[in-house]
C-alpha positions, -999 to 999 in steps of 0.1 A, spaced: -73 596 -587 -106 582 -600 -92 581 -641 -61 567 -627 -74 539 -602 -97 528 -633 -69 529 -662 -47 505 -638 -79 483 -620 -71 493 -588 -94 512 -558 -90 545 -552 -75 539 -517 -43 516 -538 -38 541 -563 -36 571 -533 -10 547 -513 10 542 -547 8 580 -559 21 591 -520 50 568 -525 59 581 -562 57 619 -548 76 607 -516 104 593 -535 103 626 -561 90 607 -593 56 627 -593 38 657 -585 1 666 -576 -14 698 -587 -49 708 -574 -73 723 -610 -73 757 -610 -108 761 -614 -123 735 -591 -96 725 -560 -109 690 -556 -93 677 -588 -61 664 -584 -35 663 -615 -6 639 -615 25 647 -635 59 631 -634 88 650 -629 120 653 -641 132 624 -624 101 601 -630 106 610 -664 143 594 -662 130 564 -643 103 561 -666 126 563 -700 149 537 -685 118 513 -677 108 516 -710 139 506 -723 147 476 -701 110 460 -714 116 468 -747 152 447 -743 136 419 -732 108 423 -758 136 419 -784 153 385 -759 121 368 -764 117 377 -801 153 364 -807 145 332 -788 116 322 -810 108 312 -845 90 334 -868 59 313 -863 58 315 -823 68 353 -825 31 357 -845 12 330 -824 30 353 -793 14 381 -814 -20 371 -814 -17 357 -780 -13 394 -766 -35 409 -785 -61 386 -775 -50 395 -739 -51 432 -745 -82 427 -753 -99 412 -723 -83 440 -705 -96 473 -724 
């Protein structure tokens, strides 16, 4: 939970909350490490998977909206915008 609460900027406690909702509603699993029982593991299952593929297309179809709405010259400012955004956040 630690590796995950830090990747998405969160506390522990809010990434706990948000994982027992995902394994609630059947989108991921917990597994406890085989050699040390206090690691937790977090996998998606078949289902999350699905859900998962689908979300990835829907942002990629409005990726390509907003590219087809812009010039070539906003679509590389929009470029360097994000990246400069990525940035701050890794």
């Amino acid at each position: 939970m630690s590796e995950l609460a830090a990747r998405g900027h969160v506390t522990q406690g809010t990434m706990t909350g948000m994982i027992n909702k995902l394994v609630n509603k059947g989108y991921v699993k917990r597994m406890r490490g085989t050699k040390d029982r206090r690691v937790v593991k977090v996998r998606l299952t078949a289902k999350g998977r699905r859900v998962d593929t689908i979300h990835e297309q829907h942002h990629m179809a409005l990726i390509d909206k907003i590219a087809h709405a812009l010039t070539k010259s906003e679509q590389r400012r929009m470029v360097t915008m994000i990246q400069k955004i990525a940035a701050v956040f890794e």
